[in-house]
N, C-alpha and C positions, 0 to 999 in steps of 0.2 A: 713360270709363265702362266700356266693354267693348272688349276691344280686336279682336273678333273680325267686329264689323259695323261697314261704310263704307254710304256712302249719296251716292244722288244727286238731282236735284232737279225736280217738275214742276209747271207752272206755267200758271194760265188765269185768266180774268177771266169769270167764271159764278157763279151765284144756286145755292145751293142749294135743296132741293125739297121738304125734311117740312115743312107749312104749320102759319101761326101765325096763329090768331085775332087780329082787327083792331076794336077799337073806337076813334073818335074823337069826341072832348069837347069840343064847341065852346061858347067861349066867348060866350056868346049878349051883342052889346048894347058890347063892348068893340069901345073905336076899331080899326080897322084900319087899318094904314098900308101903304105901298107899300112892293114888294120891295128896293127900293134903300136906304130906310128903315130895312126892319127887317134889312138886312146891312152898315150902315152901323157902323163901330168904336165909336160909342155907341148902336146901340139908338133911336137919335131922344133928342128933352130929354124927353118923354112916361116913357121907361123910367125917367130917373133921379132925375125928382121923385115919382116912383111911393113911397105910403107905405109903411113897413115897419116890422114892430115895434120897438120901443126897443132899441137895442144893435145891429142888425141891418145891415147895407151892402151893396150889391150888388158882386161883382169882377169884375172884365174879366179873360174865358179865351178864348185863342184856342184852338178846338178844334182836333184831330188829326183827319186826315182817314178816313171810312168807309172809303175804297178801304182805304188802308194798314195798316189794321187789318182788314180781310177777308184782305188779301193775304200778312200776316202769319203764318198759321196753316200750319203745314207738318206731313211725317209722315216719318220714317225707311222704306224698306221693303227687303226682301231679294230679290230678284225672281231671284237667284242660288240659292236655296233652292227648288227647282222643284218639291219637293212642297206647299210652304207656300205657294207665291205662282206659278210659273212654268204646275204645272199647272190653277191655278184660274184663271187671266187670265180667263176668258170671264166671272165672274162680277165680280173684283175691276176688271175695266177698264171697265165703263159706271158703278159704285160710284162711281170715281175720275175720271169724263168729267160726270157728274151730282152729285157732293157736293160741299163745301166746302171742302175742301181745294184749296188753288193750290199745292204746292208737294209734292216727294218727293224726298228722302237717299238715294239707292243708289250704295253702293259697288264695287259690281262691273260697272259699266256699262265701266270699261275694261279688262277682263278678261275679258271672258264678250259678246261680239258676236255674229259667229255669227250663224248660220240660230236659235237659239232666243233670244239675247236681243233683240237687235237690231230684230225686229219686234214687239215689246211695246211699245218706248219710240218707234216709228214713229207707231203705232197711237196711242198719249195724245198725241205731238205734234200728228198729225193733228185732234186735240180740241180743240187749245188750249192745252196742257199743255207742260213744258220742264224738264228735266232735269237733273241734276250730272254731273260724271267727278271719281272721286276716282282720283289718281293711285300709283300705288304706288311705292316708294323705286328699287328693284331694278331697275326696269324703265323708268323715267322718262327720256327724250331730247327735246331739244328736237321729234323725227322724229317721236316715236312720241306729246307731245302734240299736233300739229296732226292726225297721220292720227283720233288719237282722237276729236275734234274733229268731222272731216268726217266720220266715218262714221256719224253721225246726225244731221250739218247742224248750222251752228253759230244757225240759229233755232231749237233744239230744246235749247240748251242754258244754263241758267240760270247756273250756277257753278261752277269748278272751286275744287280746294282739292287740297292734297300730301298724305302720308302720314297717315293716320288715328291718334292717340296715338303717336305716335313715340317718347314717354316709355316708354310701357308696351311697346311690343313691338319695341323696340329691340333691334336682334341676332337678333329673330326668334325668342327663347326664351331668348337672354341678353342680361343688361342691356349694354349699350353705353355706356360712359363719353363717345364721341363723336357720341352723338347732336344734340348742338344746334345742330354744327356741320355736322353732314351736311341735319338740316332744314332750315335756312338755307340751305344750297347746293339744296336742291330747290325752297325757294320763292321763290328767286330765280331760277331756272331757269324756273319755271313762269311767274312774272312778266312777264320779260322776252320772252318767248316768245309769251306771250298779248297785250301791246302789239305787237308786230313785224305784228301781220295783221289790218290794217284791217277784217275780216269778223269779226273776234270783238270787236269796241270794246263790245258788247251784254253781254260775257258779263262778270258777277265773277268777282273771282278772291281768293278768301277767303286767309287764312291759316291754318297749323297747329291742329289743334286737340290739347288734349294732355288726359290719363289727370289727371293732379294739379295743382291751380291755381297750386301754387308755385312749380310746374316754370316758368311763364311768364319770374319774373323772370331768367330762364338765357339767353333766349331774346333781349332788349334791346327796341329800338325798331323793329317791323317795317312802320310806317307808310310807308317809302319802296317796297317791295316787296308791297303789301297793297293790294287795295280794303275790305276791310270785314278784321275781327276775326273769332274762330273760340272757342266757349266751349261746354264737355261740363259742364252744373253742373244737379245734380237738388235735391230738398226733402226726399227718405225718404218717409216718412209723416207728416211736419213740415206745415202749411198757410204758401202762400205768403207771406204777412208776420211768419212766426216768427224768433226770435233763435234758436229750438232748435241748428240744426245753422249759423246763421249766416246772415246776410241776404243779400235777392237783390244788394242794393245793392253789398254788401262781395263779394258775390262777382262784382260787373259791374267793380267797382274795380282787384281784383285782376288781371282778364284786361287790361284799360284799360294797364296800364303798357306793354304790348306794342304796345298802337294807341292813343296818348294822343287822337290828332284822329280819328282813322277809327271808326264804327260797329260794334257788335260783334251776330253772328247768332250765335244758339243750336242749334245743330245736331243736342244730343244735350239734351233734359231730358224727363223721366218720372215717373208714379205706377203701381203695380202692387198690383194687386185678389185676388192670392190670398196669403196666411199660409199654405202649406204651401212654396210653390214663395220668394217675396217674401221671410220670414222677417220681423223687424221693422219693411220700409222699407215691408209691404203695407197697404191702407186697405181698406174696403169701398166697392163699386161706386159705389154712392148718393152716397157723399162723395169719392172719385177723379172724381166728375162736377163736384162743387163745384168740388176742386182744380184740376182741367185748365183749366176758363173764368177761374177768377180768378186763377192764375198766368200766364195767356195776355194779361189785360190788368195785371196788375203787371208783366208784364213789358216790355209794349207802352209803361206807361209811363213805365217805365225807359230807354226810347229804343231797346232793341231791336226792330229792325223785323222778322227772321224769328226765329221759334218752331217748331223739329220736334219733335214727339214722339215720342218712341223706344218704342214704335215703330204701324206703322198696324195689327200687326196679334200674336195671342199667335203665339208658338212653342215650348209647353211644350217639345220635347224639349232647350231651350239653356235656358242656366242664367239665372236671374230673367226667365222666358221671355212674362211674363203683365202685360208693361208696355203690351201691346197696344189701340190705339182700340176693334178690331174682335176678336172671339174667334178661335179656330182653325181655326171652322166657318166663317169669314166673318161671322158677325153682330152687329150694334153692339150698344157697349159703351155704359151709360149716357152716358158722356166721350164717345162720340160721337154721338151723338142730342141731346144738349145741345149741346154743341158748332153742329150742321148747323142747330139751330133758333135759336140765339144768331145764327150770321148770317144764317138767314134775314130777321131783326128788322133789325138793325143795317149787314148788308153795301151795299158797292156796287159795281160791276162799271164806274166809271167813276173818274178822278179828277180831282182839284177843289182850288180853294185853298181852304181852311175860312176864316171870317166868323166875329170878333170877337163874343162877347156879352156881357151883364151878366143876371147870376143870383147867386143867392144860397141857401148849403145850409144848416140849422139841425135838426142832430141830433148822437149822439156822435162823438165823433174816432176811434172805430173802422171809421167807415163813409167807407170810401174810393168814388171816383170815378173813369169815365173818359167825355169829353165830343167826341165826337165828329160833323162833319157831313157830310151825303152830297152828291152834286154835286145836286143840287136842291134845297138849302139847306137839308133837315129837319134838325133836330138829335136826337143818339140820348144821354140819358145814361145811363150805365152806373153800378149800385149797388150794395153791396153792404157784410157787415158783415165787415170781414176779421178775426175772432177765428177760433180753432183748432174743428173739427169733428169733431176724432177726439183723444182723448188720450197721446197719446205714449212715455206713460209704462204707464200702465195700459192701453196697447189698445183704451180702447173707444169706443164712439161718446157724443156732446156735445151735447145737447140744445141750442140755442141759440135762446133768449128771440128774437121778432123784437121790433125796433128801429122806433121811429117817429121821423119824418125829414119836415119842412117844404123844399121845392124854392120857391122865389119867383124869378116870372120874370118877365120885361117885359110890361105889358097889350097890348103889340103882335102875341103871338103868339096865334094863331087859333086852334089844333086841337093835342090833346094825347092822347095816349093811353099806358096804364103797363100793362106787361109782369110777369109774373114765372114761373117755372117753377111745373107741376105736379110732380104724385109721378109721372108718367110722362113728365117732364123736355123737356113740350111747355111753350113759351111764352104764356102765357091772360092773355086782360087782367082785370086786378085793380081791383074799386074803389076809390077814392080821397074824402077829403073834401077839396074844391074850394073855395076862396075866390077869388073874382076870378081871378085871377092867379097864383093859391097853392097847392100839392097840399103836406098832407100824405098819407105814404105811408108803408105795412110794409114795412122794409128788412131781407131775412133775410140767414143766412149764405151764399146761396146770389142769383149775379145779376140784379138787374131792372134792366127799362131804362122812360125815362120818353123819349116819342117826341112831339115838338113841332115845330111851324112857325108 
């Protein structure tokens, strides 16, 4: 996507902190059953002679785990950029020790050590936090990845990965007709390098990521030299589930021929909030806050387990420099104040095997889902109406009708409480009409969650 930012990686298991109003709904007079009961793969026989209206069935989902999807959410940042990030640490490093973010891309961690970077990525370690080394082509030896390695401890470091776009800056300002082959020798290099030392068996070690998707099939099957996949794919100003510029799906597919079994992380995907700097690919704040949370779980349930956003923070003076979470002043972006209160709701700081249920959704087929449990068994669902909020074509913003949507869930669950964004992109519980067992609910374009045990 740009070939001019690497990134590396940080990583903690912490609650984020902007609070979210809590109402629960107790079901007054319904059986209760015991906890073994209601995490039981049916529910009890109670759940599923439960009536329902005509045409209606309940399915068995097995939820995706809260950790994994808190742990999910990452941020590109430049910390090599010392006016944009190096000289403000005092303000961006408690940000970053206290917000929702578990993860950070910096590509200059093995370039730039030193007396000034060196103790930045100490400092988040010491948080809790853990970090990338992207490795650069020119410089890359088996010697010089382990020293990179130790000199920030290899529990400080989450993932390594080779040359950043090798497509695109290949030759280094000229195209390189031997690039695929030299990538390949550096990530097999890296590879085998990184298994050799018992002390790094913790760390991933990603593969390539490249500038054009097509470039992949160049590249063959890098499953044998690979823990996970490597994919730079954004939406424009296109909303998560559009055919516009092509689906997340076709484009999870595309990177997939390179890692047919292996997992694929998103290292590099983005929305950008200004039309002067942005050009056509920009949206408005209000709806880049919609886009961020609901491409974060279309993509989560595309089975990509990390999501960076490119990036955590603006840097007008580079070029489409306003893809940032946070402005240039340091201060949140709607995208990330939704974002920090989405997991407020939803996160967990533990993880767990999620427990089989039976539920049942009954609205349009535009309103996608994602159903997730915490390790203390509450169940979080995630809502929303995945139609376009910005028009594409004409630039402007999309009124979107809210959706009504029937949830029916087993009478065995006790306490329920439903979520949705205000216009200041705090989390508020929303009423609901209740039947037994039964919520309908306003499902907008923008995500609610329906919180049960």
């Amino acid at each position: 996507m740009r070939a001019q930012v690497e990134a590396a990686v940080l990583q903690r298991c912490r609650r984020p902190v902007i609070a979210a109003a809590v109402l629960a709904l107790t079901f007054a007079g319904l059986p209760r059953t015991s906890a073994a009961q209601q995490r039981s793969p049916l529910w009890g026989g109670a759940a599923i002679q439960q009536t329902l209206p005509q045409g209606v069935k309940f399915r068995t989902e097995t939820p995706k785990s809260a950790f994994a999807f808190s742990d999910s959410y990452g941020a590109n940042s430049v910390f090599g950029d010392y006016q944009a990030y190096g000289s403000q640490f005092s303000t961006l490093g408690p940000m970053l020790n206290s917000g929702s973010i578990r993860h950070l891309r910096d590509g200059n961690a093995a370039v730039l050590p030193g007396i000034y970077y060196l103790p930045m990525f100490k400092s988040l370690c010491n948080h809790g936090t853990r970090h990338s080394v992207v490795f650069p082509i020119k410089t890359t030896t088996a010697a010089s990845i382990i020293s990179g390695i130790n000199q920030y401890g290899a529990q400080c470091i989450d993932f390594v990965e080779p040359q950043n776009e090798m497509d695109a800056l290949a030759g280094y300002g000229s195209k390189d007709p031997n690039w695929p082959k030299k990538i390949i020798a550096e990530q097999t290099l890296l590879y085998h390098t990184m298994k050799s030392v018992p002390a790094f068996s913790n760390i991933t070690v990603l593969g390539p990521a490249l500038s054009n998707p097509a470039n992949y099939s160049l590249l063959g099957n890098l499953d044998a030299i690979s823990d996970a996949g490597n994919s730079h794919s954004a939406m424009c100003d296109a909303n998560p589930g559009s055919t516009f510029y092509g689906t997340l799906g076709h484009r999870v597919s595309v990177v997939k021929a390179s890692w047919p079994t292996k997992p694929v992380w998103v290292t590099e995907t983005d929305y950008n909030d200004n039309s002067s700097n942005g050009g056509h690919c920009a949206v408005p704040d209000d709806v880049m806050a919609k886009y961020v949370a609901r491409t974060q779980t279309e993509r989560f349930n595309l089975g990509e387990p990390r999501i960076y956003w490119f990036s955590l923070k603006d840097r007008p003076q580079v070029i489409a420099g306003d893809e940032g979470l946070l402005r240039s002043n340091n201060s949140p972006k709607p995208a990330y104040i939704e974002m920090t209160n989405l997991m407020q709701v939803v996160g967990d700081a533990t993880s767990s095997t999620p427990q089989p249920i039976n539920w049942a959704l009954v609205g349009s087929a535009t309103i996608h889902h994602t159903l997730l449990q915490k390790s203390d068994g509450t169940y979080e669902l995630l809502l929303w109406n995945e139609v376009p909020s910005w028009d594409t074509r004409t630039h402007v913003k999309i009124s979107v009708p809210v959706q009504s949507a029937t949830v029916h869930l087993p009478p065995s669950i006790g306490t329920a409480t439903y979520y949705t964004f205000n216009t200041s992109y705090q989390m508020v519980r929303t009423p609901v009409t209740q039947r037994g067992s039964s919520f309908t609910i306003p499902v907008s374009d923008n995500i609610s969650v329906l919180d049960f045990k």
